[in-house]
C-alpha positions as CSV (number, residue, x, y, z in Angstrom):
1,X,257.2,63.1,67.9
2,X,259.0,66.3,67.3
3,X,256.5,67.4,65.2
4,X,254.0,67.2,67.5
5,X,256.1,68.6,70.3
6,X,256.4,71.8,68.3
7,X,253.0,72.0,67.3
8,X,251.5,71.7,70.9
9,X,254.0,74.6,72.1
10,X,252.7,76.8,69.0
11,X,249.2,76.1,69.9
12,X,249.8,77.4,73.8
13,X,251.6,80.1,73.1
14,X,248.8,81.5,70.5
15,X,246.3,80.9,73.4
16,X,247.1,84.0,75.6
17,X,247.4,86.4,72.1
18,X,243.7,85.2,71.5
19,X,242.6,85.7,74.9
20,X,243.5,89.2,74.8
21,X,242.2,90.0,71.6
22,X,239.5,92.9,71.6
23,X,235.8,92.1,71.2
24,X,235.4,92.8,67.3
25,X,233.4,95.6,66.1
26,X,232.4,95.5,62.7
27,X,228.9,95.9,61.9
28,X,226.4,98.6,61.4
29,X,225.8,101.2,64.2
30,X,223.4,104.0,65.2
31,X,225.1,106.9,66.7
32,X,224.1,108.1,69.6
33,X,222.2,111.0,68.2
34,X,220.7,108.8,66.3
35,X,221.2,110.8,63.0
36,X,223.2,108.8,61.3
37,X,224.6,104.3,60.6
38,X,228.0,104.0,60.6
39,X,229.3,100.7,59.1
40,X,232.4,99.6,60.4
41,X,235.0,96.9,58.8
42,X,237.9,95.9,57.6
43,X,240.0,98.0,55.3
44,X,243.5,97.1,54.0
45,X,245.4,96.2,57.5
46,X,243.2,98.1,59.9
47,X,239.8,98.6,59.9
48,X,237.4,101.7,59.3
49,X,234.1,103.1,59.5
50,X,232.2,105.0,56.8
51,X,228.3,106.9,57.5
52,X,226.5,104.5,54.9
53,X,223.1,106.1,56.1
54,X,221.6,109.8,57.3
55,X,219.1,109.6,59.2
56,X,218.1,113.1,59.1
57,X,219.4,116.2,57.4
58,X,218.6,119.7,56.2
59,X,216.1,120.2,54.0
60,X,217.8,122.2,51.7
61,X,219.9,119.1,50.5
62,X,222.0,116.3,51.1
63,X,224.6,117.6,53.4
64,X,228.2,118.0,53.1
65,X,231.6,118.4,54.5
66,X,231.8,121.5,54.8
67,X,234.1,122.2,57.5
68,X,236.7,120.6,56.4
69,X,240.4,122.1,56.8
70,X,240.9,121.4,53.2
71,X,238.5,123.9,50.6
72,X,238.8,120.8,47.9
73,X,236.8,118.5,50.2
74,X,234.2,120.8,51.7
75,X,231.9,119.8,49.0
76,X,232.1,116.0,48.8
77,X,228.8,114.7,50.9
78,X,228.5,113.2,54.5
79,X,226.8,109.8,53.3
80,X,229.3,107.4,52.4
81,X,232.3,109.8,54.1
82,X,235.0,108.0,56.1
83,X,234.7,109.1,59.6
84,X,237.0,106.3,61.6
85,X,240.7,105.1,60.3
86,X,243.3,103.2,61.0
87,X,241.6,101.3,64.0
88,X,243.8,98.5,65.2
89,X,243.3,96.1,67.9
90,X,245.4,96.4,71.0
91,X,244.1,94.2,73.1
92,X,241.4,95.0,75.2
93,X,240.1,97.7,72.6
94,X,240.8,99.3,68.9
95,X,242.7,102.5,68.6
96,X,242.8,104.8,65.4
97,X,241.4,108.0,64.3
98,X,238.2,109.9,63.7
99,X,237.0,112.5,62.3
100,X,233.7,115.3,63.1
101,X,232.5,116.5,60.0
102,X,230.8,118.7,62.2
103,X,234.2,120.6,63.5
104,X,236.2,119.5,61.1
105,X,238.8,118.3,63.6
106,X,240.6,114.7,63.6
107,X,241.4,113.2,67.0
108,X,243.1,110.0,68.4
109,X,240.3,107.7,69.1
110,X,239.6,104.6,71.1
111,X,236.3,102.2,70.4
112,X,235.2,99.2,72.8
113,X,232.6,96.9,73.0
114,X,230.3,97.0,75.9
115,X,228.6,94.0,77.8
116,X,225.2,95.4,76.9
117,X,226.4,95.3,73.5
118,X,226.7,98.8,72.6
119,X,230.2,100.4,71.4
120,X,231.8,103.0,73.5
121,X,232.9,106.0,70.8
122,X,235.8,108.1,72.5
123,X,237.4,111.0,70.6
124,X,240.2,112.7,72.5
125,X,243.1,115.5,72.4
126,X,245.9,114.6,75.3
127,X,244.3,112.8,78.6
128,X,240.4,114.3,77.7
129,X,238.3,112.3,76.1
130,X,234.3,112.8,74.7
131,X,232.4,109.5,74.9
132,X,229.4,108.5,73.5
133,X,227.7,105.2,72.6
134,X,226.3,103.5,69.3
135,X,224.0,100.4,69.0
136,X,223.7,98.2,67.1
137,X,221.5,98.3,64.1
138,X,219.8,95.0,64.1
């Protein structure tokens, strides 16, 4: 009877920790300029998201990183580059990192699953934020 007293008030009180639990958001997705599929999943403790795919490029060659901070990296290429990190859920959505190959720059980031199904991308320094949206890739 004990037993089953303590496993009933486990089971409740791992109800409302489900309940607010973000919408996952692993999968593939198309940014929203459409150059490029970013796969997103689980790595180690948090999760991540890698460009697996261009989309389109210059035509003098696969592209690469080449403003990165660091002159070592600048070389490596775009495709298969880690772009989000250390995304965690929080509750109503995942907060990590990500990075613009473009600028080079790493900022706090928040991602979060839309009703239409799309994800909402926000990269942001202090209270301003840049928001775009990927879809799917079906």
């Amino acid at each position: 009877m004990r037993t089953n007293l303590l496993s009933l008030v486990a089971a409740i009180a791992l109800v409302p920790a489900a309940a607010d639990a973000a919408t996952p958001i692993a999968g593939r997705w198309l940014t929203e300029e459409k150059t490029a599929v970013v796969t997103i999943a689980p790595c180690g403790s948090s999760t991540c998201g890698r460009i697996t795919r261009l989309l389109k490029g210059p035509p003098s060659g696969p592209p690469v990183d080449a403003n990165n901070p660091d002159p070592k990296l600048r070389d490596r290429p775009i495709e298969g580059l880690v772009i989000l990190t250390g995304f965690t859920d929080v509750g109503s959505d995942w907060r990590g990192r990500i990075y613009d190959p473009k600028s080079g720059k790493t900022y706090k980031s928040i991602l979060k699953r839309d009703e239409d199904g799309s994800l909402k991308v926000q990269g942001c320094i202090a209270f301003f934020c840049r928001t775009q949206r990927w879809t799917p890739v079906r």
